[in-house]
C-alpha positions in Angstrom: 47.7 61.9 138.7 47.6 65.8 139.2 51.5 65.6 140.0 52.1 63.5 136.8 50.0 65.9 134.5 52.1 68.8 135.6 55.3 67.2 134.7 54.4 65.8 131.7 53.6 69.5 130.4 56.6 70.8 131.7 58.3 68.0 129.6 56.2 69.4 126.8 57.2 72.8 127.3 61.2 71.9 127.0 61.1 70.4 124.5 59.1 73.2 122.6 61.7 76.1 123.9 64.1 73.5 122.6 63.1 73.0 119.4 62.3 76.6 119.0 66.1 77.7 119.8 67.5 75.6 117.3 64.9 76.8 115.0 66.8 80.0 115.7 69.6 79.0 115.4 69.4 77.6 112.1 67.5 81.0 111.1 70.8 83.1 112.5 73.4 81.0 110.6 71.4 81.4 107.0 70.9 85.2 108.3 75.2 84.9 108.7 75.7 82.9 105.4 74.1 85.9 103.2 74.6 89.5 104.4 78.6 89.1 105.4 80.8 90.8 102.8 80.8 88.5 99.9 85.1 88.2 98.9 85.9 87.3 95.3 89.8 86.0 95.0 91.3 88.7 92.7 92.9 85.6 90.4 92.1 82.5 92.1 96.0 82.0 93.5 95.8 84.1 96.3 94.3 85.5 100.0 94.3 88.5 98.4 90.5 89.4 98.0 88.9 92.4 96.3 85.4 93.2 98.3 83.4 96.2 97.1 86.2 97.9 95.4 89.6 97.0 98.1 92.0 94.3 98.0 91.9 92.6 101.0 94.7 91.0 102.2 94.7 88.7 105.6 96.8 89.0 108.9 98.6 86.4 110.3 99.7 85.8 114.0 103.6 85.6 113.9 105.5 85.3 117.1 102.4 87.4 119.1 102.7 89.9 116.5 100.8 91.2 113.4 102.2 90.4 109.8 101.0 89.9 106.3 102.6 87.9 103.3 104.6 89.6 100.9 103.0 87.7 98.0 99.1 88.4 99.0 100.7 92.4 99.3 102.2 92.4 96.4 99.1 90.6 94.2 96.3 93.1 96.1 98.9 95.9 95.2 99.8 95.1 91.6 103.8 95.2 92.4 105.8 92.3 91.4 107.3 90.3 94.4 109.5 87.2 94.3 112.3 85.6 95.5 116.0 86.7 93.9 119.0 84.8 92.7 120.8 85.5 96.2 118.5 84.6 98.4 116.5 87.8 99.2 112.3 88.5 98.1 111.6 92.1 96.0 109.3 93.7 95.5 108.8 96.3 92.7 107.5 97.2 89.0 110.2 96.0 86.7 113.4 96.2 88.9 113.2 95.6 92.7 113.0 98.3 94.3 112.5 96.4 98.7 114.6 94.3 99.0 113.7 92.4 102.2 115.8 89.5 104.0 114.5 86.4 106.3 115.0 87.4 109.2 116.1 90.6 109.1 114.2 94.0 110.2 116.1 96.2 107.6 115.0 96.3 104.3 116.9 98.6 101.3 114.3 101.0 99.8 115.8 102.3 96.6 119.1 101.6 98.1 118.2 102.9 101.4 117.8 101.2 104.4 114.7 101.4 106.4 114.3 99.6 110.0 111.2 97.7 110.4 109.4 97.2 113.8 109.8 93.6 113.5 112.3 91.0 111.3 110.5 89.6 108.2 109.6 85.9 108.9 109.6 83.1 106.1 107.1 80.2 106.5 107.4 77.5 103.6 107.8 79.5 100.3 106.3 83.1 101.6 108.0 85.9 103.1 105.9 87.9 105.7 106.5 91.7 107.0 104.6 92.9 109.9 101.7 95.3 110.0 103.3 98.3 111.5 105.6 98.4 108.9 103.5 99.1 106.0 102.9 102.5 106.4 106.7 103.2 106.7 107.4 100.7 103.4 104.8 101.3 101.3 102.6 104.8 102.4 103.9 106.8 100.1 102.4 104.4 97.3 99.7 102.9 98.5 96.7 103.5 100.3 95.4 101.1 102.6 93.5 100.7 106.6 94.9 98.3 108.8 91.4 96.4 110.2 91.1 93.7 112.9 92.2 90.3 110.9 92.8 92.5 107.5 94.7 95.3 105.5 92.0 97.0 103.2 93.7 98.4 100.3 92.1 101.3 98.4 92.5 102.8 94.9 95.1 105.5 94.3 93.8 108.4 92.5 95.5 109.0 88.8 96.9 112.3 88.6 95.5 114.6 86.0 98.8 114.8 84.0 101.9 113.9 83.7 105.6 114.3 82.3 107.1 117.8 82.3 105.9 118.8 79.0 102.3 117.6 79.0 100.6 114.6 78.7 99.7 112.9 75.0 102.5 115.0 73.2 104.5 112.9 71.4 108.4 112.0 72.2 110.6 113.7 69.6 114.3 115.2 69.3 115.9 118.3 70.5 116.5 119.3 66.8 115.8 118.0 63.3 117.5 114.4 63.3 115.5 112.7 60.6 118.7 112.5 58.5 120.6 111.3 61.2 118.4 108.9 62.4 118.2 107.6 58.5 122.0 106.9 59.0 121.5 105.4 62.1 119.0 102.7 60.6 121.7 102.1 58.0 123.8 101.5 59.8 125.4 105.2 60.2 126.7 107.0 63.3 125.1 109.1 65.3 125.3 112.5 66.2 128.3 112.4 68.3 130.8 109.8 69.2 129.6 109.4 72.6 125.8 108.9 71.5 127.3 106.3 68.8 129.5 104.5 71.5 125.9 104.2 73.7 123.8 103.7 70.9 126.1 100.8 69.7 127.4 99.0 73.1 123.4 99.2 74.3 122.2 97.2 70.9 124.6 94.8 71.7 122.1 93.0 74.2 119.5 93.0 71.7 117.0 90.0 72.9 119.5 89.4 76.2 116.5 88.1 78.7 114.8 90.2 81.3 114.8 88.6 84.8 113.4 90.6 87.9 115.6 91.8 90.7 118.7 90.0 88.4 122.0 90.1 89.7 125.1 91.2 87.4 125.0 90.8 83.6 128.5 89.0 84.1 127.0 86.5 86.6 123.2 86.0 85.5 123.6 87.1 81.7 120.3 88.9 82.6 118.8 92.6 83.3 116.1 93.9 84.6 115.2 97.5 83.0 117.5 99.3 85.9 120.3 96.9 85.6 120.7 97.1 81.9 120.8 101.3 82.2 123.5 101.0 85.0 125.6 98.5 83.0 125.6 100.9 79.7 126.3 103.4 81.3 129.0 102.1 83.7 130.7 101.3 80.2 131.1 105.2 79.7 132.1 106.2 83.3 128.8 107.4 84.2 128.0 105.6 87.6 124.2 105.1 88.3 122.0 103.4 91.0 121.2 100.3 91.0 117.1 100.6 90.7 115.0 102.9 88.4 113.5 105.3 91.3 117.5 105.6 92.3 118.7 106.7 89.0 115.2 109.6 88.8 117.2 111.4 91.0 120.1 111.7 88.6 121.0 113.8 85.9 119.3 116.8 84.4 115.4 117.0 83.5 114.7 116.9 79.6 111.2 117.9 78.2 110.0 115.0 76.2 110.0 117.1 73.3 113.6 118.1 73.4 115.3 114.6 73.6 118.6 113.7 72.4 120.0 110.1 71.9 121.4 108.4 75.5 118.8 110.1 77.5 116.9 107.7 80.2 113.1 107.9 79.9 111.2 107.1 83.4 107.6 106.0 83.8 105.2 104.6 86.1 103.8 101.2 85.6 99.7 101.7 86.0 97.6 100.2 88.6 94.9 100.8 90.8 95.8 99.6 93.9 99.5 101.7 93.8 100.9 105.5 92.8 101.0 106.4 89.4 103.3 109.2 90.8 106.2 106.4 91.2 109.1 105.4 88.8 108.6 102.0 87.8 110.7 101.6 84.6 113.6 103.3 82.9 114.6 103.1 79.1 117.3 104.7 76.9 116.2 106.7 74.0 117.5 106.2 70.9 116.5 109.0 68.7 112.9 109.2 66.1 110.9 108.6 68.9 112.2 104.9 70.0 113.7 103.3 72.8 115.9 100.5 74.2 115.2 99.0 77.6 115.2 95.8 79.1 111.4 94.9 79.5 109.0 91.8 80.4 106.7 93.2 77.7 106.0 94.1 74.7 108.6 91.3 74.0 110.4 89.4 76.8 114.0 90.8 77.1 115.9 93.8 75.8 114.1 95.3 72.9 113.2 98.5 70.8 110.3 100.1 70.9 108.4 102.9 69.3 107.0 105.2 72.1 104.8 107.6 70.0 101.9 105.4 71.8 99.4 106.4 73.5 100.9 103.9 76.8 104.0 105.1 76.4 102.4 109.1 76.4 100.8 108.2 79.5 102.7 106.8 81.5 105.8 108.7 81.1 106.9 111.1 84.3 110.1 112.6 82.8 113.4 112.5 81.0 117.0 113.0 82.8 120.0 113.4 80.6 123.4 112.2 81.7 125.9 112.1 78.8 
């Protein structure tokens, strides 16, 4: 009876160190369920996740190697990123600025190539890039920390002014134009013939769509904001890169207050995941304080507008002249 006792409160006692561990257990997995970082998706469509103030964007195994999706980088970023008309994925502000191919490991940067440790890999409809090629792509715009399953990106500071002249003054000619530019609304020429020839061929496209990353006017009968400055100008023998940040590093600097008609106004495109120190957009002025460029926004296509606005003030970084 002795020997039966003992065993039946050994029984008792399993069971109680049993019941007590899952008790535990239980208590550890609510403990789990409310102190890890809480991620909220950024807009519902993506892995891109903003958790106390970073995007968060996941790595994927590829092939034994690190890589993220171009899509969740882009939408953690704020640059635009999709596939193009031949075949290829950009990324950029208005104009595509990477250019990356399936497959590949070389991806054009502003026209130049840059070798990535690893070839981009498509799966379904994304494009991914690997990890150790981030900071070669995209360092110089972005700051981010490469964690165990995750990129963290981190605002970018706004600088404390910008454009050559000062930030907030307004855009306005080299000299007193107000009569000219009453001609010009009339219907009247310009200052010179060449500024009339640019001013007139550019108006042409008036409302001509805007597609990012497009291909040649004569093929797509598209532009981007970069493709519509190259094909203007082309027209006048004046050669120009293909993307906004190629064409910056043309032509002469002009103070904003000092602009004639034909020079190409560059800005950044704000954001606060990305550099506001970066061209993102390029437009032509046209005298009186407007310009023509080919835009998604205000309207959708080629378009004039008034830049005597506090955006426009802003965001501009400087002026080039060319003709």
């Amino acid at each position: 009876m002795k020997r039966m006792r003992n065993i039946f409160i050994s029984l008792m006692l399993v069971l109680m160190l049993l019941t007590g561990c899952g008790n535990q257990t239980g208590n550890t997995m609510k403990s789990r369920q409310y102190t890890s970082p809480v991620k909220v998706q950024s807009n519902g469509k993506s892995a891109a996740d903003l958790t106390e103030g970073r995007h968060i964007v996941s790595i994927h195994q590829l092939q034994n190697t690190a890589y993220v999706s171009l899509d969740d980088l882009t939408q953690a970023t704020g640059y635009h990123g999709a596939w193009l008309h031949d075949g290829t994925y950009g990324v950029g502000d208005y104009d595509a600025v990477w250019v990356f191919r399936t497959g590949q490991a070389s991806v054009s940067v502003a026209g130049k190539k840059v070798q990535m440790p690893a070839a981009a890999i498509k799966e379904g409809d994304k494009l991914f890039m690997p990890v150790s090629g981030l900071k070669k792509l995209f360092g110089d715009v972005t700051v981010f920390t490469v964690e165990t399953d995750d990129v963290a990106f981190f605002p970018k500071p706004s600088p404390n002014e910008t454009g050559v002249a000062g930030q907030h003054l307004d855009f306005s000619d080299a000299k007193p134009t107000k009569p000219a530019m009453a001609r010009l609304a009339a219907g009247g020429e310009a200052d010179t013939a060449q500024e009339q020839s640019v001013l007139t061929f550019a108006k042409k496209f008036l409302g001509i769509k805007y597609v990012f990353g497009t291909g040649t006017y004569e093929q797509t009968k598209s532009f981007d904001c970069s493709s519509f400055t190259q094909y203007v100008f082309n027209q006048f023998g004046i050669e120009l890169p293909r993307v906004a940040r190629q064409q910056a590093e043309k032509g002469k600097y002009v103070e904003r207050d000092k602009l004639q008609i034909g020079d190409l106004l560059f800005f950044y495109v704000p954001g606060r995941f990305k550099s506001n120190e970066a061209v993102g957009h390029v437009g032509i002025y046209i005298g009186d304080g407007n310009m023509i460029h080919a835009s998604p926004k205000p309207k959708d296509g080629v378009q004039v507008t008034p830049i005597n606005k506090t955006y426009w003030k802003d965001t501009f970084l400087y002026a080039k002249r060319f003709l």
